[in-house]
N, C-alpha and C positions, 0 to 999 in steps of 0.2 A: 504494500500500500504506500504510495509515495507521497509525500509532503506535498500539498498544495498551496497557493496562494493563498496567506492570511487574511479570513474574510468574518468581521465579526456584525451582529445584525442587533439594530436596536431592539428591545423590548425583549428580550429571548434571554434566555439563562443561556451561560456557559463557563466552562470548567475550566481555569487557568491556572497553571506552575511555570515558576521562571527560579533557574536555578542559580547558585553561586559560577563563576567563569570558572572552567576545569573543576567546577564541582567542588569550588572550595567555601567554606565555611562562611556566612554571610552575617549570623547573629552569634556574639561570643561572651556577651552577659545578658542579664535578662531586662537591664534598663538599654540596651539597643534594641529589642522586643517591643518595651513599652513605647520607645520613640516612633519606631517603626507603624506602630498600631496609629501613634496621633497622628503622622504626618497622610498615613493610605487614607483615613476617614477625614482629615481636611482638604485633603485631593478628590476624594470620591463625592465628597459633597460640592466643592466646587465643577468640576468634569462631569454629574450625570450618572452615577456610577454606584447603583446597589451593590452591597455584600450580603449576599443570605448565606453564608458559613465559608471556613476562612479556616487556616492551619498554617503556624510559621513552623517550620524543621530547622535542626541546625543549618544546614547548607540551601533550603528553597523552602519556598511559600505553594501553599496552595487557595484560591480563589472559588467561591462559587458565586458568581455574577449578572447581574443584570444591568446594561448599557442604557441609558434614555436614549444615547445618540449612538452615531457610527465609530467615533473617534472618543469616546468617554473612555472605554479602557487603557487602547494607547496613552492617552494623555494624562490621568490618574498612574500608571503605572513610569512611563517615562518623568512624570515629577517626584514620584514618591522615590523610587530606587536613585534619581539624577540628588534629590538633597539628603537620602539617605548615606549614600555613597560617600558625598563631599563629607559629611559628617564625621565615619568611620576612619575614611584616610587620613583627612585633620585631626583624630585622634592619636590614631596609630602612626601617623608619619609614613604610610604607605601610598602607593602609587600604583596607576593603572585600574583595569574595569574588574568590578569589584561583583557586578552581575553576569550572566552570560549574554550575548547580543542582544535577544530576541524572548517572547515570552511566546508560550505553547497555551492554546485555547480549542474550545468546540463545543459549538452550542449543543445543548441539550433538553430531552425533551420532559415531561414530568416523571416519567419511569425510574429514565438515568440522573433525574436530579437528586431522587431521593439514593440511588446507588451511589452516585457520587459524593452526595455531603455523606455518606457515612464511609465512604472509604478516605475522607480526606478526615473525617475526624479519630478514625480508628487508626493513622499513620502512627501516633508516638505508641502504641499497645503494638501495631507490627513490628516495630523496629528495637523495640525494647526499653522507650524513653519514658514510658508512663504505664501502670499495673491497670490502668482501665482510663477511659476517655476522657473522662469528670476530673480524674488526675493531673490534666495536662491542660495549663491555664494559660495557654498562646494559642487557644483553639477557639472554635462558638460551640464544643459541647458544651461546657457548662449554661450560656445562655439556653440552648435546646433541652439541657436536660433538666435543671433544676429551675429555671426562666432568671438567671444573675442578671445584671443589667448589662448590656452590653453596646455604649456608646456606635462602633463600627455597626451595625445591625440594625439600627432604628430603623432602617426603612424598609426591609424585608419585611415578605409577607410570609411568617412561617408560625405555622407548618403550611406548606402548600398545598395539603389535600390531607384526608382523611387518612392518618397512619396506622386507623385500628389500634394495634396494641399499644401502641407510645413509641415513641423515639428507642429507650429505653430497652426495651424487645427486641426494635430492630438493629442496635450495635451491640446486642445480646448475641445474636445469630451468628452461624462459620460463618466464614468467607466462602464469597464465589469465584473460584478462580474465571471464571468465563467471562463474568462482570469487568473485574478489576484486571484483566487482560486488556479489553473493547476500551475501558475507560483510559490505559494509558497509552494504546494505539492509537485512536480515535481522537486524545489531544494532542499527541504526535503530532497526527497528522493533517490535523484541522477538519477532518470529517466530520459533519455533523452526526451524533447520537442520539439515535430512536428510533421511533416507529418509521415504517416507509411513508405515512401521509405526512408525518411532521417533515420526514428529509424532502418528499416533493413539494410540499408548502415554500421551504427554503428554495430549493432549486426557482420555481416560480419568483421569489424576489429576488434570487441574484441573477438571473437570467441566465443559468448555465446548469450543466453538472457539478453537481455533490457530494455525491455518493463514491466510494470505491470501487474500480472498476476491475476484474480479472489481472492478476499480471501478465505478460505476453501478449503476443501478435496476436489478432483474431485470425480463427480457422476460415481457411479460405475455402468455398462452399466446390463440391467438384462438378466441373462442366459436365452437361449433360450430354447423356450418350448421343449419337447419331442414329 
C-alpha cells in the first residue's frame, strides 16, 4: 500500500502521530508534557482544530482529531512542534529538527474512531509505561474514564455514540491485532479508514481515488480467440 498524497478533510475525525527525527526522544521531563499540552490546545483553538483523545509517548504523540478547516491540522501542529522545538533546544543547547519532517494522518470513520482512541490510549499499558490506562496522565483516558477535567478536550463531543458497556469494558478487552495493524497502515499511508460508503463519501469530495489499490500491474484480459 503506498503513501499517498497528504489529504486531510474538514469536519471528519482523523488519527494523527508525528514522531521524534530518527525516533529520538521528544519529551524528557514531565513539565515538557505539560508545556507541550498548553501550547497544542492554544494552537488548536486558534487553527480550528478539535482533540477528542490524544497520547504523548516518550519519543511521538498520538492525535484523535477533528479539523473545522482544511489546513487546521497542518497549522496547529506546525506551530505547536515549531515553538515546542525552539523551547527544548534553548534549553538543552541542542541543535537541528527535533521532530520528524512530516506528521502521518487518516481520516476515520465512527467504527475506527472508537478503535483508534483506544488503541492510542492503551499505548503506555502496550509498551510497559503504565499498569492500566487511568495510570498514565499524558493521555485523555482519564478525562474518558473517570470525566477529570481536561482543558485540551472541551470541544469534543464524546463519547460519540453509544458505547454500551463504558469506555471502561472497552480498554478492558484483548487486543485486535487486525485493528491495530489497519490503524497503523492506514495512517501510514493516508488511506482513509472504514466502511466503503464513508471511503466513497471521501473519494466524492476529493475528486479522486482513496482507497488502496492491488499492488502490481493489472492483468491484462486475453485477446479473444479467432
Amino acid at each position: 500500500m503506498g503513501r499517498q498524497a497528504r489529504i486531510v478533510f474538514p469536519h471528519v475525525l482523523h488519527h494523527v502521530t508525528q514522531r521524534g527525527n530518527y525516533r529520538q526522544d521528544v519529551f524528557f521531563e514531565d513539565g515538557d508534557r505539560v508545556q507541550y499540552l498548553a501550547w497544542l490546545g492554544e494552537y488548536a483553538q486558534k487553527y480550528g482544530l478539535e482533540v477528542w483523545a490524544y497520547c504523548l509517548m516518550t519519543n511521538h504523540i498520538h492525535l484523535i482529531a477533528f479539523p473545522h478547516r482544511q489546513d487546521s491540522l497542518a497549522r496547529t501542529l506546525a506551530a505547536t512542534h515549531t515553538r515546542y522545538s525552539q523551547s527544548i533546544n534553548r534549553r538543552t543547547g541542542r541543535g537541528g529538527h527535533l521532530w520528524q519532517g512530516r506528521f502521518f494522518s487518516c481520516p476515520l470513520d465512527e467504527v475506527y474512531l472508537i478503535r483508534a482512541a483506544r488503541y492510542i490510549e492503551l499505548n503506555p499499558v502496550r509498551t510497559g509505561l503504565a499498569a492500566k490506562a487511568a495510570d498514565w496522565p499524558w493521555s485523555s483516558a482519564r478525562a474518558h474514564l473517570e470525566g477529570v477535567e481536561d482543558q485540551l478536550l472541551a470541544g469534543a463531543s464524546w463519547p460519540p455514540q453509544d458505547l454500551g458497556s463504558g469506555w471502561a469494558e472497552i480498554l478492558s478487552e484483548p487486543d485486535d491485532p487486525e485493528s491495530i495493524a489497519a490503524i497503523r497502515k492506514h495512517t501510514h499511508t493516508g488511506h482513509p479508514l472504514g466502511s466503503s460508503s464513508f471511503i466513497a463519501s471521501l473519494e466524492k469530495l476529493a475528486g479522486r481515488l482513496l482507497r488502496a489499490l492491488p499492488r502490481g500491474r493489472p492483468k491484462k484480459e486475453k485477446a479473444q480467440e479467432k
